[in-house]
Z-matrix of the N, CA and C atoms (Angstrom, degrees):
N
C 1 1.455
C 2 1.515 1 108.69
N 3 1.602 2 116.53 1 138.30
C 4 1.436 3 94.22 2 156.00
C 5 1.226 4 144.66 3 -95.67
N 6 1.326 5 114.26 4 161.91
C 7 1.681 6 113.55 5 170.21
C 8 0.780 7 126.94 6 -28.87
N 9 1.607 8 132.35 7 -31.77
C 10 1.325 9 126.89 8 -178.16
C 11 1.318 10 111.90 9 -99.33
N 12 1.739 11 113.43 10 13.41
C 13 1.684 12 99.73 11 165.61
C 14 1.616 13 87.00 12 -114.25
N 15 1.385 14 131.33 13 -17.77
C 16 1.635 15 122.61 14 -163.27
C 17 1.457 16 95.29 15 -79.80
N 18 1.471 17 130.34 16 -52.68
C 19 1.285 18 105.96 17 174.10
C 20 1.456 19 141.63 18 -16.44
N 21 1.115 20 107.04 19 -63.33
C 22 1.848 21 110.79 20 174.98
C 23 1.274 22 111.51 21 -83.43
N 24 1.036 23 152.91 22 -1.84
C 25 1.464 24 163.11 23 131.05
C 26 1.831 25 111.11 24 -32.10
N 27 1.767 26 89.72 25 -64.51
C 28 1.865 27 108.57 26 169.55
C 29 1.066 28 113.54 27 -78.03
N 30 1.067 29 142.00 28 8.31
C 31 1.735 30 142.94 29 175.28
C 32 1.939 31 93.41 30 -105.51
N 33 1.246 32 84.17 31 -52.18
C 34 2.050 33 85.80 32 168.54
C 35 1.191 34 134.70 33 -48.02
N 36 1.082 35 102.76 34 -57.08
C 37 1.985 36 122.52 35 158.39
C 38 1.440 37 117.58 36 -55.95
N 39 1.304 38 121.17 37 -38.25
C 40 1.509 39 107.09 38 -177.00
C 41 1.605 40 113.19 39 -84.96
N 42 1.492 41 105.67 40 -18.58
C 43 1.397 42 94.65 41 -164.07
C 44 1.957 43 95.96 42 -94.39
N 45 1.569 44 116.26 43 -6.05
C 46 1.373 45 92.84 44 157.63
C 47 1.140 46 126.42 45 -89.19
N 48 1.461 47 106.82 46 -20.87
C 49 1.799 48 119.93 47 159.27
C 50 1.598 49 119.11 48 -35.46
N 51 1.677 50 109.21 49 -40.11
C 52 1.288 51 97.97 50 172.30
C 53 1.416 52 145.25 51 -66.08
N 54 1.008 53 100.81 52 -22.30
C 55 1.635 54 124.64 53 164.52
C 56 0.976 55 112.15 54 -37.98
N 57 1.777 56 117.18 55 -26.10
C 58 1.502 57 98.43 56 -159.05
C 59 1.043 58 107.08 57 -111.43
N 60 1.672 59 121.67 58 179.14
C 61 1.881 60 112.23 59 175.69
C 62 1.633 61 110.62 60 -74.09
N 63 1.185 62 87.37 61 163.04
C 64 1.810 63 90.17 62 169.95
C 65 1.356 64 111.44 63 -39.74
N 66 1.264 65 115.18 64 -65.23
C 67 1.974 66 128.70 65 -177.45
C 68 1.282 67 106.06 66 -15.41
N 69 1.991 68 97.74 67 -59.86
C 70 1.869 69 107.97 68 -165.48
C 71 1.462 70 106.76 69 -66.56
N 72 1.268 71 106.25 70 -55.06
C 73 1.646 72 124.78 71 -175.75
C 74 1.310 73 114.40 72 -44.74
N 75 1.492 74 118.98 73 -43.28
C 76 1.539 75 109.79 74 -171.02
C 77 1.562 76 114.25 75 -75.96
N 78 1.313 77 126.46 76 -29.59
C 79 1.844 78 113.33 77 158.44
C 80 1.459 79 111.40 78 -70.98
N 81 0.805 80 116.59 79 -27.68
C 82 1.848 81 106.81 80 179.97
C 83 1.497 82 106.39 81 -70.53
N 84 1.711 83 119.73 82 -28.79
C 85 1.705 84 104.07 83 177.95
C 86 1.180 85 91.31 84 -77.05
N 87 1.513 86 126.26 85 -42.88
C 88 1.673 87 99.35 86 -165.48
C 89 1.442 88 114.95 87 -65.33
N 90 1.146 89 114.90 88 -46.22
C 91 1.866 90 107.40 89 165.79
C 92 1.196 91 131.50 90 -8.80
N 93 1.900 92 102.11 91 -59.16
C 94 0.955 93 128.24 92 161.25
C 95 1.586 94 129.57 93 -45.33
N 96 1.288 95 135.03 94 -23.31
C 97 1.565 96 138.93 95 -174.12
C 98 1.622 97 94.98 96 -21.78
N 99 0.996 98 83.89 97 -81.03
C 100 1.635 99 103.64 98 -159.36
C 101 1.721 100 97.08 99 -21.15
N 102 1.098 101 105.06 100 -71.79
C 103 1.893 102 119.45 101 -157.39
C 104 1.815 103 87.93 102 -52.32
N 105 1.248 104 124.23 103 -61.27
C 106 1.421 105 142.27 104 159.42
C 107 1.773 106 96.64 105 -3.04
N 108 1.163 107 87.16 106 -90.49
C 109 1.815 108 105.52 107 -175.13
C 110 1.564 109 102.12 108 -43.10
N 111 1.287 110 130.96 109 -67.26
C 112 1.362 111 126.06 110 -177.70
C 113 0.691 112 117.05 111 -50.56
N 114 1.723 113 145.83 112 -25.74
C 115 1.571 114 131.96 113 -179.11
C 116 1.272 115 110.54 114 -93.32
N 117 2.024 116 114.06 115 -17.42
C 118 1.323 117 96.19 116 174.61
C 119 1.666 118 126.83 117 -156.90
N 120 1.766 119 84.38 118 23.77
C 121 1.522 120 102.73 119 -179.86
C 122 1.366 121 123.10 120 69.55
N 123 1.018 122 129.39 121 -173.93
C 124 1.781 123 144.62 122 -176.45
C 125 1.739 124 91.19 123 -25.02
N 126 1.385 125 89.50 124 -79.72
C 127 1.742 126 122.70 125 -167.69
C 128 1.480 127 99.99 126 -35.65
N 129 1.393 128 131.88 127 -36.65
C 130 1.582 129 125.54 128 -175.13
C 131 1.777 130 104.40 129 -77.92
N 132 0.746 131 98.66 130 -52.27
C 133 1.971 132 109.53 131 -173.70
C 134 1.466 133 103.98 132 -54.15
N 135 1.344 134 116.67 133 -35.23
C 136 1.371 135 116.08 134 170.30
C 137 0.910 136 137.27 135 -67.60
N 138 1.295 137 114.04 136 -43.09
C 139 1.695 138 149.27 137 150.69
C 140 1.665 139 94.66 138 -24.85
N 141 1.279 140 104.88 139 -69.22
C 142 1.345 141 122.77 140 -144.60
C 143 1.864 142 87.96 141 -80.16
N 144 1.148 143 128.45 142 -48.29
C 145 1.564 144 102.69 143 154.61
C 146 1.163 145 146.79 144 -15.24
N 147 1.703 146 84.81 145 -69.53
C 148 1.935 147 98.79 146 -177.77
C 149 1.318 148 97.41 147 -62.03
N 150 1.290 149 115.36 148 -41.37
C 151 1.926 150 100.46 149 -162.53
C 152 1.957 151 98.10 150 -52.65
N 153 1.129 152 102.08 151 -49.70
C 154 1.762 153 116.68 152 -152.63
C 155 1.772 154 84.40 153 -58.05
N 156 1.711 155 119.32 154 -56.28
C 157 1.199 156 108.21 155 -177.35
C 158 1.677 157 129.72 156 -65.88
N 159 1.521 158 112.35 157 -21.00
C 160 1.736 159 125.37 158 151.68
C 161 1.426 160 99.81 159 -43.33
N 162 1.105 161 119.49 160 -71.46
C 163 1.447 162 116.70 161 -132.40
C 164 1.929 163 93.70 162 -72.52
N 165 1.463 164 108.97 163 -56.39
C 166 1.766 165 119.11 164 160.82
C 167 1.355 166 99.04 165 -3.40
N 168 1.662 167 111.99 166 -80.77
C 169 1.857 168 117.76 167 -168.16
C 170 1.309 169 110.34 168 -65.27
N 171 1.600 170 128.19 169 -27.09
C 172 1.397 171 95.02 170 -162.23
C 173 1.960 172 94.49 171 -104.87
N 174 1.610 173 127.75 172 -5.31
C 175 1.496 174 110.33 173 167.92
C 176 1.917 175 89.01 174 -129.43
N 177 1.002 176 103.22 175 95.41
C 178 1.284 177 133.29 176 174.18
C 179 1.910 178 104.95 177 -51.61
């Protein structure tokens, strides 16, 4: 697919993703890799680590 149709698709998904608690949310991003990787390669998934490992330390 391309980026320029997955975008609003992935803007769709995350913001019902938010709804949920961390618990639910954190297998559904990993699910997610794939879509992850396609919008922004290596550099996004990593991103999307550190955030997951930020957020871990600072609400424990």
């Amino acid at each position: 697919m391309q980026t320029g149709k997955l975008f609003p698709l992935w803007q769709n998904i995350l913001h019902s993703l938010s709804f949920q608690s961390r618990r639910d949310f954190l297998p559904d991003i990993l699910a997610l890799n794939s879509v992850i990787y396609a919008l922004g390669d290596r550099a996004a998934v990593a991103e999307v680590l550190i955030a997951i490992q930020d957020v871990g330390r600072w609400c424990p």
